[in-house]
DRENNUMAR-637410 format. One line per 3 residues: their letters; for each residue x, y, z of C-alpha. Coordinates in nm, 4 decimals, decimal comma. Each point is the difference from the previous one (the first is absolute). Layout:
residues N
A	X Y Z; ...
This chain:
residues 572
XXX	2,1224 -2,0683 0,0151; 0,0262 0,3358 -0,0004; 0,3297 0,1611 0,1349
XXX	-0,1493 0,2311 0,2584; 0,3828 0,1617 0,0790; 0,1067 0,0438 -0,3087
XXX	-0,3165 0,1999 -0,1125; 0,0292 0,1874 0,3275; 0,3550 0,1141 -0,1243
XXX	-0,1228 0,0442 -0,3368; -0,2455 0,2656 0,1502; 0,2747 0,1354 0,1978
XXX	0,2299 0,0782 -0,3542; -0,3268 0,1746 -0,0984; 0,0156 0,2515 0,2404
XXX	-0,2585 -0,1199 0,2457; 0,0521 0,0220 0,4025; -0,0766 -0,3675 0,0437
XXX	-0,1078 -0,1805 0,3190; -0,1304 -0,3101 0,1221; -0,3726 -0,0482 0,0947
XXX	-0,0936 -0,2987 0,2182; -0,2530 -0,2442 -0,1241; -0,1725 -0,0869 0,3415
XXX	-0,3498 -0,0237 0,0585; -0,2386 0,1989 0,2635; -0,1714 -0,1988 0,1893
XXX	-0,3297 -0,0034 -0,2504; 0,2733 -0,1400 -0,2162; 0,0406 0,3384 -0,1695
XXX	0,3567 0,0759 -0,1243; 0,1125 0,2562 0,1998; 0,2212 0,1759 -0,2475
XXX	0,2998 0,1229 0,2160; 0,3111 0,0918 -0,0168; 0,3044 -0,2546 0,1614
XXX	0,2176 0,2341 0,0464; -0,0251 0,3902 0,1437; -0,0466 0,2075 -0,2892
XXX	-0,0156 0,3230 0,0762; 0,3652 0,0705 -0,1257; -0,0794 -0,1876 -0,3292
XXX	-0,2165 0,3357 -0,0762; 0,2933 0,2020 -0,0358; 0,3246 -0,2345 -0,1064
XXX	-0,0517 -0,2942 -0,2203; 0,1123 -0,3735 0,1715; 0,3696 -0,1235 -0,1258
XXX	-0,0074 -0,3330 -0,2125; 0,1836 -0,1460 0,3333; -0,2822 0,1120 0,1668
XXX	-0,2578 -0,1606 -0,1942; 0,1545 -0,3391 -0,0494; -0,0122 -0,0192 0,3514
XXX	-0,3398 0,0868 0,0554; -0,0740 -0,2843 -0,2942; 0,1969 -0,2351 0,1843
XXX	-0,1307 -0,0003 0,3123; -0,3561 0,0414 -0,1524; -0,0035 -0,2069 -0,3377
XXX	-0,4077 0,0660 -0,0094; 0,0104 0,3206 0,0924; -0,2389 0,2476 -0,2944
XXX	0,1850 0,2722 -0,1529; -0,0978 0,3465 0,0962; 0,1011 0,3388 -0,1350
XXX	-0,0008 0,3080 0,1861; -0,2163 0,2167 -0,1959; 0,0603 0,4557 -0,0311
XXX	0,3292 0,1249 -0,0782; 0,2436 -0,2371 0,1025; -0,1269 -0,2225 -0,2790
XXX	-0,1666 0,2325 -0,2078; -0,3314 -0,2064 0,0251; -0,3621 0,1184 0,0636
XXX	-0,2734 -0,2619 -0,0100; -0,3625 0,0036 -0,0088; -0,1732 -0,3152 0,1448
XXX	-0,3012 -0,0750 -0,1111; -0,1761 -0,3180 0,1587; -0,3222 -0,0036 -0,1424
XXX	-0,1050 0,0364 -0,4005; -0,1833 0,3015 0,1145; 0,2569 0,1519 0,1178
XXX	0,2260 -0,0852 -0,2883; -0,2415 0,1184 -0,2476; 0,0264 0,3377 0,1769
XXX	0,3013 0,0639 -0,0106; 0,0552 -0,1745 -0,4111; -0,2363 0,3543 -0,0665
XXX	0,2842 0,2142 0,0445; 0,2812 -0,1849 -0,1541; 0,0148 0,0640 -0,3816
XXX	-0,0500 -0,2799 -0,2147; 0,3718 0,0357 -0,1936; 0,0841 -0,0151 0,3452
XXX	0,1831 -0,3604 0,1115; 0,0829 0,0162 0,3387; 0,1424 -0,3387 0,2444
XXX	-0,2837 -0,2188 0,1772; 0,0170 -0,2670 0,2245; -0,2344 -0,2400 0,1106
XXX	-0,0379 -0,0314 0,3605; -0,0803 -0,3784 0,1459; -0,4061 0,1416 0,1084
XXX	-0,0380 0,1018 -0,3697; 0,1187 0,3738 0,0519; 0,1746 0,2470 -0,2117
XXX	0,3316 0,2121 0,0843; 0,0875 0,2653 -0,2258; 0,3367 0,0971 -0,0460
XXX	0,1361 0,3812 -0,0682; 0,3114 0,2144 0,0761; -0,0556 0,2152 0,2963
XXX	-0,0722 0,3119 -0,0219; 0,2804 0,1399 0,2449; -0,1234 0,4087 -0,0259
XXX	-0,3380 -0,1374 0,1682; 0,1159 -0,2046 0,2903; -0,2741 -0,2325 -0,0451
XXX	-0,0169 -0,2363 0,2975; -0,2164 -0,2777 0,0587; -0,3943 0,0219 -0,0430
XXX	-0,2386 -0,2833 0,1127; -0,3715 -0,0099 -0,1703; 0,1027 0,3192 -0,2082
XXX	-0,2935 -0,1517 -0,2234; -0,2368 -0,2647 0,0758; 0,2396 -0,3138 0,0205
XXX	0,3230 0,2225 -0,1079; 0,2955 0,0343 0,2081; 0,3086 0,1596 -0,1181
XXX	0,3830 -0,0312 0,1117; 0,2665 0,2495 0,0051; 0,2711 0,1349 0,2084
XXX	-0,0357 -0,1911 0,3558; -0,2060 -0,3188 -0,1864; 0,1203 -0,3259 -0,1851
XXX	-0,0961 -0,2393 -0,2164; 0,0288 -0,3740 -0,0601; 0,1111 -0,1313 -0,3825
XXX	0,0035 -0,2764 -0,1859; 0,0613 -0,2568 -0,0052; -0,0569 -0,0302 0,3829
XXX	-0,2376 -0,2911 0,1417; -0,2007 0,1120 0,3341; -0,0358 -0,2393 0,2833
XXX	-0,3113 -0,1379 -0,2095; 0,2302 -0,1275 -0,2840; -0,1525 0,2772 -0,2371
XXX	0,1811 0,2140 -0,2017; 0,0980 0,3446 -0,1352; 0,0519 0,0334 -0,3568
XXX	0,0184 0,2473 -0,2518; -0,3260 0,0962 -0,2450; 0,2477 0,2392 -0,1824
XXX	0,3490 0,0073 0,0494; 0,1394 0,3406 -0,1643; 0,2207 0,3183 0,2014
XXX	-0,2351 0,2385 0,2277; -0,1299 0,3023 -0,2036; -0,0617 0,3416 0,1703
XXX	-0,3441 0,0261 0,1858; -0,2534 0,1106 -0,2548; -0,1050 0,3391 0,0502
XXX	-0,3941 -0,1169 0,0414; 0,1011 -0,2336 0,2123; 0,2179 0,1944 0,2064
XXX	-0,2600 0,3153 0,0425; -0,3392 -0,2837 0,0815; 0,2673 -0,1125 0,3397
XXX	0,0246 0,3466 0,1219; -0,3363 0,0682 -0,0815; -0,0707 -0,2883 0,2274
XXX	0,2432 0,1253 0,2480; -0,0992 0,3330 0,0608; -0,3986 -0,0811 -0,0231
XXX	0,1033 -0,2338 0,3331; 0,2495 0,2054 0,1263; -0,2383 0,2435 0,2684
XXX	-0,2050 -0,3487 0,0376; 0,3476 -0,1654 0,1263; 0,1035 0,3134 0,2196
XXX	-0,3570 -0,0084 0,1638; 0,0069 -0,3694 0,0471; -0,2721 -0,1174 -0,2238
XXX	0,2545 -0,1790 -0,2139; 0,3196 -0,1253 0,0553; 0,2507 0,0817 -0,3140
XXX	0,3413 -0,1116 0,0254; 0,2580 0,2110 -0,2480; 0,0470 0,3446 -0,0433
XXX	-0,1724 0,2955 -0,2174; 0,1696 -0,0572 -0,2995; 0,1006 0,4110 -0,0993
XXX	-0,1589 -0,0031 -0,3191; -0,3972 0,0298 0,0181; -0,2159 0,0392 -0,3218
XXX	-0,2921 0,2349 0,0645; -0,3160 0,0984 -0,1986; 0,0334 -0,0281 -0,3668
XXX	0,2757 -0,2134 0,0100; 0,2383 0,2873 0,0813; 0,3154 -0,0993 0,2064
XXX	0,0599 0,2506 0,3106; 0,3493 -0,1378 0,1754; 0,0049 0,0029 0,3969
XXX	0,2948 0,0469 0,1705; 0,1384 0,0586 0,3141; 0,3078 0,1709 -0,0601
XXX	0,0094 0,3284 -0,0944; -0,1506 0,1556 -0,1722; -0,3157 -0,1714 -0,0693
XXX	-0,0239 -0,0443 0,3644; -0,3031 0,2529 0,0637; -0,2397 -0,1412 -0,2398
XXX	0,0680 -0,3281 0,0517; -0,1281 0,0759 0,3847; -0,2617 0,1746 -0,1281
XXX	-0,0910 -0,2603 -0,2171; -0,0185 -0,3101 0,1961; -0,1385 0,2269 0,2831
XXX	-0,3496 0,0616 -0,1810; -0,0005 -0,3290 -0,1295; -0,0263 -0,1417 0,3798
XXX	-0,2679 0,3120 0,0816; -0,1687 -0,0929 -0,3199; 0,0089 -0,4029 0,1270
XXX	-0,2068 0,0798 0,3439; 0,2688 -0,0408 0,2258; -0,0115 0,1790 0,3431
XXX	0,2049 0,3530 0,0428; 0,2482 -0,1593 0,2740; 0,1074 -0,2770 -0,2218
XXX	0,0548 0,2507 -0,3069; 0,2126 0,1945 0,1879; 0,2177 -0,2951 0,1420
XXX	0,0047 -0,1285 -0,3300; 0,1110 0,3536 -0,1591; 0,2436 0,0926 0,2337
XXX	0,1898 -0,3178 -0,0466; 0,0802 0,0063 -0,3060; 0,0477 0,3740 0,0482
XXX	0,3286 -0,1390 0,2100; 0,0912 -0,2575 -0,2062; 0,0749 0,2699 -0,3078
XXX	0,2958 0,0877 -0,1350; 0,0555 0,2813 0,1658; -0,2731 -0,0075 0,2870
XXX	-0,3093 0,2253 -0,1001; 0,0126 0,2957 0,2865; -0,2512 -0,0551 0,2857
XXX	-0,1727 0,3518 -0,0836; -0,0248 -0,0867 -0,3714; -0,1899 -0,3227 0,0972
XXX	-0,2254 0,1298 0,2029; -0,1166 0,2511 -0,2638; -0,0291 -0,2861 -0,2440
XXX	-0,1948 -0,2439 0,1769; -0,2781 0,2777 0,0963; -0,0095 0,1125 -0,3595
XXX	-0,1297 -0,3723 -0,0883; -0,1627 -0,0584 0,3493; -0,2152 0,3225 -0,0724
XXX	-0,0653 -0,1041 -0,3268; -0,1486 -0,3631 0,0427; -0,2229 0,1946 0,3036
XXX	-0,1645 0,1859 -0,2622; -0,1180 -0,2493 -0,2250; -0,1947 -0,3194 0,0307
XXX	0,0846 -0,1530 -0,2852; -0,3017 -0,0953 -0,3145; 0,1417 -0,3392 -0,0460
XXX	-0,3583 -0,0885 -0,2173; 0,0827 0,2868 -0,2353; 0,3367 -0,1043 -0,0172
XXX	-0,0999 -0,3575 -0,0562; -0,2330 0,1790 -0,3199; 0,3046 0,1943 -0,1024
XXX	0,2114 -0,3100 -0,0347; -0,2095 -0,1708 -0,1750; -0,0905 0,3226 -0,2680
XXX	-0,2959 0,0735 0,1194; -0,1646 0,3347 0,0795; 0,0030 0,1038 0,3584
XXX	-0,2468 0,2683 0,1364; 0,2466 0,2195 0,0261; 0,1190 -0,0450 -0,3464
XXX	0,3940 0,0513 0,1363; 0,3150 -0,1889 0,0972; -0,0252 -0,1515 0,3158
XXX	0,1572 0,1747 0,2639; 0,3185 -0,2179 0,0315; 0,0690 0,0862 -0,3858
XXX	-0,0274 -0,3685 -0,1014; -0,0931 -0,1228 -0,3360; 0,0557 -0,2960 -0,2408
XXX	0,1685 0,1112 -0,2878; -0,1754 -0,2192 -0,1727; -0,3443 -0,1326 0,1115
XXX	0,0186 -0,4094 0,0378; -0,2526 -0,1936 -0,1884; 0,0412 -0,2830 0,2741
XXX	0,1556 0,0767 0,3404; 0,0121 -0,1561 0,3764; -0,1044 0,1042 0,3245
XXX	0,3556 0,0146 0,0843; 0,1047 0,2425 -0,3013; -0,2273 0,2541 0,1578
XXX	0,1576 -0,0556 0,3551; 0,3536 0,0396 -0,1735; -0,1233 0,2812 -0,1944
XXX	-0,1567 0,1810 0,2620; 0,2289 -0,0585 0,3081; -0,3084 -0,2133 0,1496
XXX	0,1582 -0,2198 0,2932; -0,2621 0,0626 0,3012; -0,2863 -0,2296 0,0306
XXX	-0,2601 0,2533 0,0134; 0,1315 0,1657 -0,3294; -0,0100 -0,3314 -0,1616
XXX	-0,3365 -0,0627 0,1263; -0,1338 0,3015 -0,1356; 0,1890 -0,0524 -0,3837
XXX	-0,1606 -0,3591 0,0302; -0,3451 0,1704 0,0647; 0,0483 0,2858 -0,2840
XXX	0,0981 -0,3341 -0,2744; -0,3277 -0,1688 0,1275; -0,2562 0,2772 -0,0895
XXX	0,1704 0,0234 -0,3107; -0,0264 -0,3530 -0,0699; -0,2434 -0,1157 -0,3027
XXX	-0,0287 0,3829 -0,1015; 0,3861 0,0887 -0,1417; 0,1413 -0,2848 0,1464
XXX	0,0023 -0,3554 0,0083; 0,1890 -0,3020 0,1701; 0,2654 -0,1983 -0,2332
XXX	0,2358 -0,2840 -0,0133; 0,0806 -0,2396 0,2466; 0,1612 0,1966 0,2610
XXX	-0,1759 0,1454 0,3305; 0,0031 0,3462 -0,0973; 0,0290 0,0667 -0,3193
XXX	-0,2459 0,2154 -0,2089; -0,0151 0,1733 -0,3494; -0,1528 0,3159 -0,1414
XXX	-0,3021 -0,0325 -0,1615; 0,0046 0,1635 -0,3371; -0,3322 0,1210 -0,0712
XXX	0,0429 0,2304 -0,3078; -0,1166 -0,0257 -0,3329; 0,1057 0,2237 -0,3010
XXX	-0,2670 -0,1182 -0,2592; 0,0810 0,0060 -0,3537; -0,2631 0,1755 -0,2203
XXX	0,0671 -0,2378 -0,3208; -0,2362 0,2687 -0,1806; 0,1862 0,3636 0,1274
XXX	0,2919 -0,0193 -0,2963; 0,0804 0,3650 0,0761; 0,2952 -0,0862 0,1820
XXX	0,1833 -0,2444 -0,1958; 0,3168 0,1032 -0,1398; 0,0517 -0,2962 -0,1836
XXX	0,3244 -0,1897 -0,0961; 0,3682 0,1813 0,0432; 0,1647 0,0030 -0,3142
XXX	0,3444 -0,0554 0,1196; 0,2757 -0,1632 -0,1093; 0,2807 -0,2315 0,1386
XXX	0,3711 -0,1191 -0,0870; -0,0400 -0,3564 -0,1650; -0,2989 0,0571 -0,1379
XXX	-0,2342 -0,1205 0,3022; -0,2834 0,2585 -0,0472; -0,0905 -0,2343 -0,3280
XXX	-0,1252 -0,3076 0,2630; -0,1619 0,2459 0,2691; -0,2767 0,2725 0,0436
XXX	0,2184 0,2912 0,2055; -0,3577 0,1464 0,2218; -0,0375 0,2615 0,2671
XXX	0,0596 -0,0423 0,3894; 0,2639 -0,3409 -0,0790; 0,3072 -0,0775 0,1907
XXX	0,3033 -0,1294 -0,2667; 0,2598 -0,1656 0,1402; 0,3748 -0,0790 -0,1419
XXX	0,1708 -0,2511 0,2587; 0,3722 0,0116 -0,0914; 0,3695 -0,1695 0,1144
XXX	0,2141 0,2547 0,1330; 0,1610 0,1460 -0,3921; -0,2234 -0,1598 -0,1963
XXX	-0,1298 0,3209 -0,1681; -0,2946 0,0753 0,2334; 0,1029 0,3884 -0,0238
XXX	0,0616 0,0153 -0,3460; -0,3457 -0,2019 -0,1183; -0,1524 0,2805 0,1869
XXX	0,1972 0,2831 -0,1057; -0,1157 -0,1183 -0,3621; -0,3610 -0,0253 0,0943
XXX	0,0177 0,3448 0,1321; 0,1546 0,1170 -0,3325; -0,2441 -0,2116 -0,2259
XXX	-0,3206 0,1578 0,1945; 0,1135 0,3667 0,0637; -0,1573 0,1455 -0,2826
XXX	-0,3691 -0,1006 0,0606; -0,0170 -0,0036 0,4296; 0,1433 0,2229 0,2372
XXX	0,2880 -0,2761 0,2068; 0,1569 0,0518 0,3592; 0,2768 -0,2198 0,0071
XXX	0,0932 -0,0503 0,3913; 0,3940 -0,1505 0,0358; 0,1145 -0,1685 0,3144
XXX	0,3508 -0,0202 -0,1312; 0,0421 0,2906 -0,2345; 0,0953 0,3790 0,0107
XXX	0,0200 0,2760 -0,2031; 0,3655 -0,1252 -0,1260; -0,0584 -0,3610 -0,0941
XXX	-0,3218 0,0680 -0,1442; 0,1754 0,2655 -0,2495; 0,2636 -0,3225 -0,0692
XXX	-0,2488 -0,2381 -0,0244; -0,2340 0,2383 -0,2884; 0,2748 0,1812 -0,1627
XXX	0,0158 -0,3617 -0,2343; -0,3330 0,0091 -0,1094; -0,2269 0,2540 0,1305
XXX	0,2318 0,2981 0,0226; -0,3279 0,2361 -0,0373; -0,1606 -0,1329 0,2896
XXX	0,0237 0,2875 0,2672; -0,1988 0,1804 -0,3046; -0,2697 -0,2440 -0,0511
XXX	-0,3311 0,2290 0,2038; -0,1891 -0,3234 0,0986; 0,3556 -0,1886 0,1395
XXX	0,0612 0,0645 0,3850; 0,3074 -0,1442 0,2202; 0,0091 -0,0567 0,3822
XXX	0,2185 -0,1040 0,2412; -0,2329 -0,2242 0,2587; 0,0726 -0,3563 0,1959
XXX	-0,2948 -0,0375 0,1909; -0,3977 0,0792 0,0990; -0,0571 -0,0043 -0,3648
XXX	-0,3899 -0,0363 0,0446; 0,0370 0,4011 0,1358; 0,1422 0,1690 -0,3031
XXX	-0,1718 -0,2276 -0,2612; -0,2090 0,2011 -0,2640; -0,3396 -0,1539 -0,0751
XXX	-0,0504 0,0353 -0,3868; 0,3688 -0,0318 -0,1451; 0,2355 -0,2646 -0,0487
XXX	0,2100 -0,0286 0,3306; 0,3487 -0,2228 -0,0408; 0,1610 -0,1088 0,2853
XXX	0,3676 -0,0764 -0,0230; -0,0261 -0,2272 0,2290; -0,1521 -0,0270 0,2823
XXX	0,1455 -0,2546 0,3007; 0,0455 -0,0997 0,3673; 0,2809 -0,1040 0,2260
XXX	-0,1856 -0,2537 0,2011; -0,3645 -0,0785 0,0886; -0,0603 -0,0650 -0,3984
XXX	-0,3564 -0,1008 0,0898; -0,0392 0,3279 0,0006; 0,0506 0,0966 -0,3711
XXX	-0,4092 -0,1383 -0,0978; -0,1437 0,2514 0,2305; 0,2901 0,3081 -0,1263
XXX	-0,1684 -0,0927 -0,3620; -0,3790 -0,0189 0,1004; 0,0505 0,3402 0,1423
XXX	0,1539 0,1526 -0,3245; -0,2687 -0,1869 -0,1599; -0,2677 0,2159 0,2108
XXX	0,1288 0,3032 -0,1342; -0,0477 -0,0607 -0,3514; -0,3190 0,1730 -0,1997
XXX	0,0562 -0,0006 -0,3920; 0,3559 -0,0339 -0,0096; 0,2377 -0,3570 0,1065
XXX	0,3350 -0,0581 0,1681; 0,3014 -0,1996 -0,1293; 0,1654 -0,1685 0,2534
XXX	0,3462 -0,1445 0,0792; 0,0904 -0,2559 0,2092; 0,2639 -0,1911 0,0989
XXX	0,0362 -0,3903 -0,0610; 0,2433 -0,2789 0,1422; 0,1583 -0,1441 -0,2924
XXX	-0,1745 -0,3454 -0,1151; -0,3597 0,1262 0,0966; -0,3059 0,1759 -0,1645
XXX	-0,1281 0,1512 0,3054; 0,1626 0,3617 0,1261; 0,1535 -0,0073 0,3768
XXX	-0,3649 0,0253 0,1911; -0,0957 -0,3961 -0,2016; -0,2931 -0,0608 -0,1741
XXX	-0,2527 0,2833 0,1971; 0,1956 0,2763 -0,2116; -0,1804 -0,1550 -0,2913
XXX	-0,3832 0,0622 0,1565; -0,0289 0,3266 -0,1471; 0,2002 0,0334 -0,3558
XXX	-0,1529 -0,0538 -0,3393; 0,2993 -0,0524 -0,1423; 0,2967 -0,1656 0,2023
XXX	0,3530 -0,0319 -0,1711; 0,2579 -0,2183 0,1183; 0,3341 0,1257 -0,0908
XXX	0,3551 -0,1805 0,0093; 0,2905 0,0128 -0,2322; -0,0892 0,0710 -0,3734
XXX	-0,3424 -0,1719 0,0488; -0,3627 0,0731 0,0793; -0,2756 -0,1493 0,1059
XXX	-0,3582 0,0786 0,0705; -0,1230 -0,1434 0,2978; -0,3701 0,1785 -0,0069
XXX	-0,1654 0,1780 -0,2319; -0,3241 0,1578 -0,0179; -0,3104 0,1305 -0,2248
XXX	0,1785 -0,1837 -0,3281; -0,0364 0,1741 -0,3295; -0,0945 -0,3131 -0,1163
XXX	-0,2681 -0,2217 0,1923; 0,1208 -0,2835 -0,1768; 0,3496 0,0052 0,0744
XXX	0,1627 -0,0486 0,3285; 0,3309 0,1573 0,0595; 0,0538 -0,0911 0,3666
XXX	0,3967 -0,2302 -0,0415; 0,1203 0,1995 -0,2758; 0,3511 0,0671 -0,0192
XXX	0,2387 0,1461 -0,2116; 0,3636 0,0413 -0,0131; 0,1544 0,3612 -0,0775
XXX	0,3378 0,1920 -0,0113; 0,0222 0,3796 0,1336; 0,1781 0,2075 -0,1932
XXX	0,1504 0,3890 0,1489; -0,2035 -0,1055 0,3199; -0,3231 0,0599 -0,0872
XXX	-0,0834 -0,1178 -0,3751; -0,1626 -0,4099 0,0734; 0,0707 -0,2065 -0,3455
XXX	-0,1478 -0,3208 0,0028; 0,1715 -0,2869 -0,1610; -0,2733 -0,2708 0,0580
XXX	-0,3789 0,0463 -0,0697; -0,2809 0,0354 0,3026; -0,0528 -0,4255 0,0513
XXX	-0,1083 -0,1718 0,2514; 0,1921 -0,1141 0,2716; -0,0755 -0,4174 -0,0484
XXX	0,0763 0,0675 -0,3580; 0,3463 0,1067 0,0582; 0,0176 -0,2619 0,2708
XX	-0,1066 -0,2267 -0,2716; 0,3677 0,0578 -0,2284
């Protein structure tokens, strides 16, 4: 039997603020889930061991709970349905292992440290079927049985990461789409407005309520509530509290200026929620300009909800929603369509057609004759408009393989050579060993650049990327190459990524592969190629070739095996 004290203690060493839950049942023979003891002190000092022995002992079935926010450093998602688990699984990275428990009704909690600068408190339907817990919430652990005899226990048992960014900026999204709808009573939101709050094309704009940041942060939530339908009077309740509750007090004679500025503005305009509906979605309006709240998706969705255009569009009254639902109807069956399973849910329909004139040879450029370290240009066709990608382990010669394609294909095709890591200095240290010359060299060009690649690519050259990459949302990295991909005419791009260690697929998984031709996998003195593309020779295959190689003054790749294939080697 499970020693319920002893793991109660155990989460107590941890760190947790650790109290005891009562497994009673309601009178529909619901467990009611509440505390034994008052626990309102437990959210700012953690209980002794004396303390919690005794609580054991006079309550030997008592569940475990932990006081989640700062006190324990906990934040947890709750997730009862799939649905809602599924939602919120879209913005946690997949490299990304992060505690779950079971709950006894087949429910999810996700564990996380709290983010203390945010002061998140506790949310209830923040997403269909998603509750959250923070400062002022708790949570029940395993192994705890409820009244029913079921029990908590743990899917994945690993320390809390931080809150993925995603993640993080979909809740406040939530929060502040529902925030005027909770003020106005249409909704009832429990937590606070968390002061970080993403805005149109995914740029952050931080609230705050101390100052200074004070002013726009009035302003801000102040046309969000005129923009949400919600009568004058209650704007101006709304307003002026939190005028009162900043840090200082905005002056009375300041505030008044303020709240006819945006009072004055939402009287002028009645807002063109079907052309902003069309301007979501990338379609032309009649006006042919942004919509008047300055709105629009950075990127246009090929499948979205009914809800991303509420979010999106700071929809929350029932009339504005009833006119969005009646602007996605007459476009239904002409540019859009219904799909999947859930209520809701629609995609784009592509309709274009760029037809290929087989007999029109004008165009064609023909094959790139260009050349690569190890000799890999001798099982592949190099053509126009191609994505390459290298995948490499962190130092396992990603830079220098490229720096040595550069050099081998300078002299025939103008190269722009765009380093994430590299300045002026260490690219000087890295050439002087081998291509001391190179600031000479007309068709050779070096830039410093980390990110929005697709923006400074040039269409007919070679483009190398050393190296491309994201800090979290890795999904991400298949669209970042589709869009560099876009750019290209006559010329291609050589891309590097980064790869976990034991893998073939680049941090972004198996999607990053979609688009390349070519697709390297890199690790310590060995290569592989995953994909490969337009083969110089129909008859052979070189998809699993590897070879092994030694890189000599950081740039010059030796092999000391011959291209095989991978079983073959498997094989010795």
């Amino acid at each position: 039997m499970v020693d319920i004290l002893r793991t109660a203690l155990e989460y107590a060493e941890t760190g947790y603020s650790v109290i005891p839950i009562t497994t009673d049942l309601d009178s529909k023979q619901k467990p009611l889930k509440k505390p034994l003891v008052p626990w309102t002190e437990f959210q700012k000092r953690k209980a002794n061991t004396e303390e919690i022995r005794t609580w054991w002992q006079k309550w030997p079935d008592a569940m475990i709970g932990i006081v989640t926010g700062e006190i324990s450093n906990l934040f947890v998602i709750d997730c009862d349905t799939e649905e809602g688990f599924n939602t919120i699984q879209e913005h946690i990275p997949d490299s990304l292992t992060i505690p779950i428990v079971r709950t006894p009704r087949g429910g999810w909690h996700l564990w996380f440290t709290y983010p203390v600068e945010q002061k998140l408190t506790v949310g209830t339907n923040i997403f269909p079927h998603v509750d959250f817990r923070g400062e002022g919430g708790y949570c029940i652990v395993p192994p705890s049985i409820n009244g029913n005899g079921k029990t908590y226990q743990w899917q994945t048992k690993v320390p809390p990461a931080s809150l993925p960014l995603s993640l993080f900026n979909a809740l406040i999204l939530e929060l502040t789409n529902s925030f005027s709808a909770c003020v106005s009573g249409d909704k009832n939101l429990s937590g606070n407005i968390c002061p970080q709050v993403p805005t149109s094309g995914n740029i952050k704009r931080a609230l705050s309520f101390d100052e200074p940041g004070r002013d726009d942060t009035l302003f801000h939530v102040a046309n969000s509530l005129c923009r949400s339908g919600m009568p004058e009077e209650n704007v101006r309740q709304v307003i002026e509290r939190l005028a009162f509750s900043c840090n200082p007090p905005f002056p009375e004679k300041e505030l008044e200026i303020k709240i006819k500025s945006v009072l004055q503005r939402a009287e002028k305009r009645e807002r063109p929620i079907t052309e902003e509906v069309r301007d979501f979605l990338g379609l032309p309006t009649s006006a042919h300009i942004l919509p008047t709240n300055g709105i629009r998706f950075a990127q246009v969705p090929t499948t979205f909800r009914l809800q991303d255009i509420y979010t999106h569009l700071h929809i929350s009254t029932r009339e504005d929603k009833k006119t969005v639902q009646m602007a996605i109807k007459r476009l239904e069956g002409k540019v859009i369509e219904k799909t999947g399973t859930v209520l809701g849910t629609y995609k784009i329909l592509n309709q274009e057609l760029n037809r290929i004139n087989l007999k029109d040879r004008s165009d064609l450029t023909g094959e790139l004759f260009i050349k690569f370290p190890l000799n890999i240009h001798e099982f592949i066709k190099v053509m126009p408009k191609c994505i390459y990608i290298i995948a490499g382990e962190p130092d396992s010669g990603k830079s220098g393989y490229l720096m040595n394609f550069a050099k081998r294909n300078s002299e025939k095709h103008k190269i722009h050579y765009f380093s994430s890591e590299m300045g002026k200095s260490e690219f000087l240290d890295r050439l002087q060993y081998f291509w001391s010359d190179a600031e000479t060299e007309p068709n050779m060009n070096f830039y410093e650049r980390s990110e929005d690649f697709d923006q400074v690519i040039f269409p007919d050259d070679i483009n190398i990327i050393d190296y491309m990459t994201l800090y979290d949302n890795f999904y991400l990295m298949a669209g970042l190459i589709n869009a560099i991909g876009k750019k290209l005419k006559k010329g291609i791009a050589f891309i590097a990524l980064q790869k976990p260690p034991g893998r073939d697929a680049a941090l972004g998984g198996d999607r990053t592969k979609d688009l390349a031709r070519l697709y390297l996998a890199l690790s310590y003195q060995k290569m592989k190629i995953i994909k490969a593309k337009n083969w110089r020779n129909p008859k052979f295959n070189p998809n699993r070739l590897t070879i092994n190689y030694e890189i000599w003054e950081g740039w010059d790749f030796k092999n000391t095996t011959p291209w095989q294939k991978e079983e073959q080697k498997n094989e010795w």
